[in-house]
N, CA, C and O atoms as a Tinker XYZ file with bonds, in Angstrom:
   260  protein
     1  N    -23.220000   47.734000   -4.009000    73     2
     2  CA   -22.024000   47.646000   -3.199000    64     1     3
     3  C    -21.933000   46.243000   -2.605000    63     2     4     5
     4  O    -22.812000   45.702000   -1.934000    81     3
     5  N    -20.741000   45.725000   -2.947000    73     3     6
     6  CA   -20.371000   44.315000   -2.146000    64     5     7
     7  C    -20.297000   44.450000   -0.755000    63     6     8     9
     8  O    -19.852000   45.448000   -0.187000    81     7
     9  N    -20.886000   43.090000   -0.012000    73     7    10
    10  CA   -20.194000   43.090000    1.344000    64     9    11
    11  C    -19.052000   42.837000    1.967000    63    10    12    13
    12  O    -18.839000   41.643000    2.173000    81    11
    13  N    -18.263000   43.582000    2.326000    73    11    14
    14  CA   -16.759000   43.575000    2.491000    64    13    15
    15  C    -16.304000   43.644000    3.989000    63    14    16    17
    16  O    -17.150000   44.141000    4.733000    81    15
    17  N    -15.625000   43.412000    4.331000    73    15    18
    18  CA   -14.925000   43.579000    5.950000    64    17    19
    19  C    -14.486000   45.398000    6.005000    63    18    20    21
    20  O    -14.056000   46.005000    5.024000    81    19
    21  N    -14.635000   45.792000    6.875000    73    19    22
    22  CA   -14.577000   47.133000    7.022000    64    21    23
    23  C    -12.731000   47.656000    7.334000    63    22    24    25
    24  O    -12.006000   48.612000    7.056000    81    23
    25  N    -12.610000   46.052000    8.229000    73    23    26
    26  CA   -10.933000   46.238000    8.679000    64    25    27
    27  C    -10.323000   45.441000    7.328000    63    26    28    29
    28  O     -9.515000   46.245000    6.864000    81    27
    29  N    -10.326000   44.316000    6.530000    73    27    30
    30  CA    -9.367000   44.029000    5.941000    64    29    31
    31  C     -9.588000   44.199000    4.538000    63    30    32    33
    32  O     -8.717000   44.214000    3.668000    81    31
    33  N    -11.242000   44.367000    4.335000    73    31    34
    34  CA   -11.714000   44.691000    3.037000    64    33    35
    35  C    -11.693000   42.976000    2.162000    63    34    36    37
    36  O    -11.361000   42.764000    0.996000    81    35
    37  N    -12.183000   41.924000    3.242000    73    35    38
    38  CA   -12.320000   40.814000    2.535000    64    37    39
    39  C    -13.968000   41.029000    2.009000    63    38    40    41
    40  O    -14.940000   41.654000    2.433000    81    39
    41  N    -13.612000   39.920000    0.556000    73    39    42
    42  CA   -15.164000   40.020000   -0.153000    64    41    43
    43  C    -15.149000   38.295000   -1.076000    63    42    44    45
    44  O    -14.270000   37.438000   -1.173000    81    43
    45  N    -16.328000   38.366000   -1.526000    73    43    46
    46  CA   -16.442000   37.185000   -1.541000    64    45    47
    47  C    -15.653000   36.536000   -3.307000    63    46    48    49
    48  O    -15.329000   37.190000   -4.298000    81    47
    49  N    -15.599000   35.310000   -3.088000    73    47    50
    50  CA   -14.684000   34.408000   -3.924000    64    49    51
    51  C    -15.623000   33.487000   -4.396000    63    50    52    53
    52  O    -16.599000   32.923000   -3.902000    81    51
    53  N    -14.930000   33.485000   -5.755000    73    51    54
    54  CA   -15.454000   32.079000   -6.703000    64    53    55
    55  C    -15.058000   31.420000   -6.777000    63    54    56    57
    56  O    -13.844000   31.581000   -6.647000    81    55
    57  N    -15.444000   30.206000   -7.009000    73    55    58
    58  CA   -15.147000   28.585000   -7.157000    64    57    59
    59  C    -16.336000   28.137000   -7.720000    63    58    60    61
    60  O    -17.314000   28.673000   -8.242000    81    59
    61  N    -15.710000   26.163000   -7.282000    73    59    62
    62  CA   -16.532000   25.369000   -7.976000    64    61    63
    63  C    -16.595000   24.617000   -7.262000    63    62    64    65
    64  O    -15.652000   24.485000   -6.482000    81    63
    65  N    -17.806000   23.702000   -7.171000    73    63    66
    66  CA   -18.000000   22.611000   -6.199000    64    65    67
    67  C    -17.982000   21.216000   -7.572000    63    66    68    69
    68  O    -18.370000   21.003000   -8.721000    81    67
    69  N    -17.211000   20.551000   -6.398000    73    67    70
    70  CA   -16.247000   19.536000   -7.035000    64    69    71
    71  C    -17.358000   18.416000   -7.653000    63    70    72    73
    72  O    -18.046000   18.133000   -6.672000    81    71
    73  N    -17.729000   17.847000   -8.506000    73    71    74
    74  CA   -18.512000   16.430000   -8.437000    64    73    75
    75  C    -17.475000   15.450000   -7.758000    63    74    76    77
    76  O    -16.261000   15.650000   -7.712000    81    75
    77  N    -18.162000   14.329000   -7.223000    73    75    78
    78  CA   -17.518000   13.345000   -6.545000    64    77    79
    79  C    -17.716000   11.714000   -7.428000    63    78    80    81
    80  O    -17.260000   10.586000   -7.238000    81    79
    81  N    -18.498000   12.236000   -8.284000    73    79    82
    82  CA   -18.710000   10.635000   -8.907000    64    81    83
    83  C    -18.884000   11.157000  -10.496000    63    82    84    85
    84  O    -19.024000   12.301000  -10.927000    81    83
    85  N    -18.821000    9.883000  -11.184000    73    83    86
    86  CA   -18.787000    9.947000  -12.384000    64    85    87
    87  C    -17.676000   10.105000  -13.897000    63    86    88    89
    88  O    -16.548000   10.517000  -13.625000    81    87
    89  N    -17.846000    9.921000  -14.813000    73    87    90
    90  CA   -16.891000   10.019000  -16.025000    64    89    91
    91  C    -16.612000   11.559000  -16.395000    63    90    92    93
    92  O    -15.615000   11.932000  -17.013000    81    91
    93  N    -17.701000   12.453000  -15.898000    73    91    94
    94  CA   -17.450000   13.813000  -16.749000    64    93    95
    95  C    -18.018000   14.693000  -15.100000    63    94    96    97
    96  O    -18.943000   14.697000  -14.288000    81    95
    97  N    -16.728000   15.329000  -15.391000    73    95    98
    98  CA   -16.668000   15.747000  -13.896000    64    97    99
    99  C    -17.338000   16.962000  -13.772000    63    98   100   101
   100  O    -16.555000   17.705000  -13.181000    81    99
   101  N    -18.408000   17.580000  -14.023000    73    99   102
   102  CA   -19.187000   18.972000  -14.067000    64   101   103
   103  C    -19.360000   19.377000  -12.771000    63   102   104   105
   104  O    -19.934000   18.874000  -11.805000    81   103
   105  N    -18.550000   20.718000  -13.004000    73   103   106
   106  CA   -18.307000   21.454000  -12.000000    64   105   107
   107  C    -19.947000   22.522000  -12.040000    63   106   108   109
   108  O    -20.681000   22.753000  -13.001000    81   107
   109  N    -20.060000   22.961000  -10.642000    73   107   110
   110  CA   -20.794000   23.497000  -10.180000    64   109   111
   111  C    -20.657000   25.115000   -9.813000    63   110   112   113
   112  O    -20.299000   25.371000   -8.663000    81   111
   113  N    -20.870000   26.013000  -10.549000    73   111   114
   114  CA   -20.302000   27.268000  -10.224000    64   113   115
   115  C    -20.641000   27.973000   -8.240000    63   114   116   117
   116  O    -21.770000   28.053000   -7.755000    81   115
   117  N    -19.690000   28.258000   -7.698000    73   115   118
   118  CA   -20.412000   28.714000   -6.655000    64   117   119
   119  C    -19.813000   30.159000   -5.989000    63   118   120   121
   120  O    -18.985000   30.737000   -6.693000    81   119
   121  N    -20.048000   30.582000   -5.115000    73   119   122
   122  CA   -19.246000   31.708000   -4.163000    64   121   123
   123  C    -19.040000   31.187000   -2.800000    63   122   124   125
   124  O    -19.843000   30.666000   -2.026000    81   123
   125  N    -17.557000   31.490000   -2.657000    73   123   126
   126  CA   -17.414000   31.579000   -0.682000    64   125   127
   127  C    -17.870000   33.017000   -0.409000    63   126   128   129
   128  O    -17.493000   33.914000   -1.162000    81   127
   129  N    -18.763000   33.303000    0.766000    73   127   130
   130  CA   -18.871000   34.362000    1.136000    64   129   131
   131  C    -18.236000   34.518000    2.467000    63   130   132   133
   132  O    -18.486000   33.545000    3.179000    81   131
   133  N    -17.403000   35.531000    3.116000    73   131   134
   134  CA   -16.675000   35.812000    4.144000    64   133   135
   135  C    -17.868000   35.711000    5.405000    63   134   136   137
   136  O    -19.070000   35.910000    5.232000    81   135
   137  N    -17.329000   35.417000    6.471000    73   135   138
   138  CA   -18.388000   35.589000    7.708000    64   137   139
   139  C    -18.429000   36.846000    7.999000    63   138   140   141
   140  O    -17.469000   37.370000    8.566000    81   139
   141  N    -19.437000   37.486000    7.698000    73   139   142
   142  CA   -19.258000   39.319000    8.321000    64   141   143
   143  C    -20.526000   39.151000    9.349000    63   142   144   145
   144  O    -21.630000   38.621000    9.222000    81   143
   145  N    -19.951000   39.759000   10.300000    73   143   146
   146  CA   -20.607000   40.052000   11.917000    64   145   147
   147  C    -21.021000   41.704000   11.671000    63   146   148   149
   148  O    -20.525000   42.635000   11.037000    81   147
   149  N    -21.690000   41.598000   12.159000    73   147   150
   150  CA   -21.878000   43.237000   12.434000    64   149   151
   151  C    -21.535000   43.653000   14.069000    63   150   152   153
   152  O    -21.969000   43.106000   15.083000    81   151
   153  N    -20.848000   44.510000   13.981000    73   151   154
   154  CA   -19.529000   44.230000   15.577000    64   153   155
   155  C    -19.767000   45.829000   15.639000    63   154   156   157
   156  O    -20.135000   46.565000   14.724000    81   155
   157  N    -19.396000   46.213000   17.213000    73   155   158
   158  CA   -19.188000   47.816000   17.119000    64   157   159
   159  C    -17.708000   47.490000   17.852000    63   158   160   161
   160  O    -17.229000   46.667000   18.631000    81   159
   161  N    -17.220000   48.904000   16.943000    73   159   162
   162  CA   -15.519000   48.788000   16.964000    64   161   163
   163  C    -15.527000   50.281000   17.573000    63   162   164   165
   164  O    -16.447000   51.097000   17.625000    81   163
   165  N    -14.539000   50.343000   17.899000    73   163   166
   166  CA   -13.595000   51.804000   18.283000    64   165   167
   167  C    -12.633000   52.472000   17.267000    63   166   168   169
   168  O    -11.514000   52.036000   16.999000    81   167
   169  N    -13.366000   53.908000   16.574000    73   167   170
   170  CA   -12.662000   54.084000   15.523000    64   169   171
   171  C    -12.332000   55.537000   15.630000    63   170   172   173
   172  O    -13.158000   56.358000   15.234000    81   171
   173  N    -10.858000   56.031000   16.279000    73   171   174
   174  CA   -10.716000   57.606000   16.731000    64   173   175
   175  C    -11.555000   57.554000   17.842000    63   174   176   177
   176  O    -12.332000   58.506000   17.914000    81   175
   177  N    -11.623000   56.784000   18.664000    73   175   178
   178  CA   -12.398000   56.875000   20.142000    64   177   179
   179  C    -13.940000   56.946000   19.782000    63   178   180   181
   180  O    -14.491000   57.263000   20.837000    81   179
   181  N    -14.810000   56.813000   18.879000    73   179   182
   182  CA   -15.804000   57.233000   18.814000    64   181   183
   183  C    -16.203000   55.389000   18.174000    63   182   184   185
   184  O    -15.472000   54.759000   17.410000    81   183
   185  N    -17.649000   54.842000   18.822000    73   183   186
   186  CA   -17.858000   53.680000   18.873000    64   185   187
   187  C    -18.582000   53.537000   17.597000    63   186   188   189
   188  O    -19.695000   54.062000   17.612000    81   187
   189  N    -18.171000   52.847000   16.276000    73   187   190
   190  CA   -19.248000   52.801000   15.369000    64   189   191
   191  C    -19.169000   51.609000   15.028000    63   190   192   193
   192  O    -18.090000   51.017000   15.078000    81   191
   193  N    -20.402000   50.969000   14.576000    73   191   194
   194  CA   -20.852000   49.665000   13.985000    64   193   195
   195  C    -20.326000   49.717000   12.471000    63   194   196   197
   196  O    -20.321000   50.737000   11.781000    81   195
   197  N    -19.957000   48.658000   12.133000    73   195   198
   198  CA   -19.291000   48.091000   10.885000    64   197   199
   199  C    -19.611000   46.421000   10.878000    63   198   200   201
   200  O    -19.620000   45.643000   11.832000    81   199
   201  N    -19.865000   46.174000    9.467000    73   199   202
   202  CA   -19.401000   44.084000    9.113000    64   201   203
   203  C    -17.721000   44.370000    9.533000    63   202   204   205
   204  O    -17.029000   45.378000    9.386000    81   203
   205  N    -17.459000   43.246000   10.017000    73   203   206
   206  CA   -16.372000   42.708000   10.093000    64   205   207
   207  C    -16.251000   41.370000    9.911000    63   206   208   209
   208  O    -17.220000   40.685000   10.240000    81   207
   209  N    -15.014000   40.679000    9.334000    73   207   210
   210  CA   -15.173000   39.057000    9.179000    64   209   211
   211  C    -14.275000   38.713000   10.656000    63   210   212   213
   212  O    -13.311000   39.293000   11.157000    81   211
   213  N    -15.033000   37.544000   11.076000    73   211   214
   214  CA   -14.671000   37.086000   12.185000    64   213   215
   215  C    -13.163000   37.096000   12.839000    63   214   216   217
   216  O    -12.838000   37.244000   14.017000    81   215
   217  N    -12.285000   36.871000   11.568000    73   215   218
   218  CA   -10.821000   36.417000   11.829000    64   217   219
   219  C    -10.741000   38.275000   12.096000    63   218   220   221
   220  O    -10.086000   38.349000   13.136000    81   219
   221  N    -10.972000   39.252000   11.805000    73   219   222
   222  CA   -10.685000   40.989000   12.371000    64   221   223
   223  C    -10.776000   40.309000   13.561000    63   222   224   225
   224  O     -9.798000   39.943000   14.213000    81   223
   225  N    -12.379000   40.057000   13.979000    73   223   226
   226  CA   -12.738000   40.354000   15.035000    64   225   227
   227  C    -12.368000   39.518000   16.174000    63   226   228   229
   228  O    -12.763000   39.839000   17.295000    81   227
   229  N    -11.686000   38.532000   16.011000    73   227   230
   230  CA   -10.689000   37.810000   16.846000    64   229   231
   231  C     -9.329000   38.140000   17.123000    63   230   232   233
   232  O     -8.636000   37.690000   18.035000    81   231
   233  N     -8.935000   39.180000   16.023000    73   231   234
   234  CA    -7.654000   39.616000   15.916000    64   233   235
   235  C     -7.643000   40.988000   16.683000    63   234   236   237
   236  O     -6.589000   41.192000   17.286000    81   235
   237  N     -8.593000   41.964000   16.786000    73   235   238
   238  CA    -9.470000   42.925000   17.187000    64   237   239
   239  C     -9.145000   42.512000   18.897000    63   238   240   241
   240  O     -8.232000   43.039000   19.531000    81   239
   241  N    -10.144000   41.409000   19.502000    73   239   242
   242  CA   -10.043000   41.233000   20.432000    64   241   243
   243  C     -9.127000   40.657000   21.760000    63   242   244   245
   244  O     -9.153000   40.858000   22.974000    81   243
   245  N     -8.082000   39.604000   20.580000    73   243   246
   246  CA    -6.838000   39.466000   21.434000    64   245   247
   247  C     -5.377000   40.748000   21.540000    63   246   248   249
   248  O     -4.303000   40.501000   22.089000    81   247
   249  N     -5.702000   41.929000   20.935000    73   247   250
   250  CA    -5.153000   43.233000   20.285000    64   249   251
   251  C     -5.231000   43.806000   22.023000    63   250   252   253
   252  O     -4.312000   43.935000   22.831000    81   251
   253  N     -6.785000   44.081000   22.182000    73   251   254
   254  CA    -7.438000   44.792000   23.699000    64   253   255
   255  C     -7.028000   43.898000   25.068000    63   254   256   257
   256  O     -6.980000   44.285000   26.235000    81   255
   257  N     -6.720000   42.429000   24.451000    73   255   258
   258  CA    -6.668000   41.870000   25.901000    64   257   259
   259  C     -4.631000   42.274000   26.296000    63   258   260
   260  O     -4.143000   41.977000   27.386000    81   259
């Protein structure tokens, strides 16, 4: 099982890291992985722990204020 955001269901992405020099530009295979926190949320009133990626959990918290 991938690690995913529990609220938006982000997961991680492929790319390539760029070369910066040279005639033959060889790319570098890589992954972005999402920032997942492990946060306790309020879900049906009952408090349970979940990953969440940061941008939930900022979105999460200006929601309560």
């Amino acid at each position: 099982m991938s690690r995913s955001c529990a609220v938006c269901g982000k997961i991680s992405m492929d790319g390539f890291n760029a070369q910066s020099s040279g005639m033959n530009r060889v790319r570098a295979h890589r992954r972005f992985q999402p920032n997942l926190q492990q946060t306790t949320i309020q879900v049906g009133g009952k408090s349970v722990k979940a990953l969440i990626c940061t941008r939930c959990q900022r979105t999460i918290s200006r929601a309560a204020q």
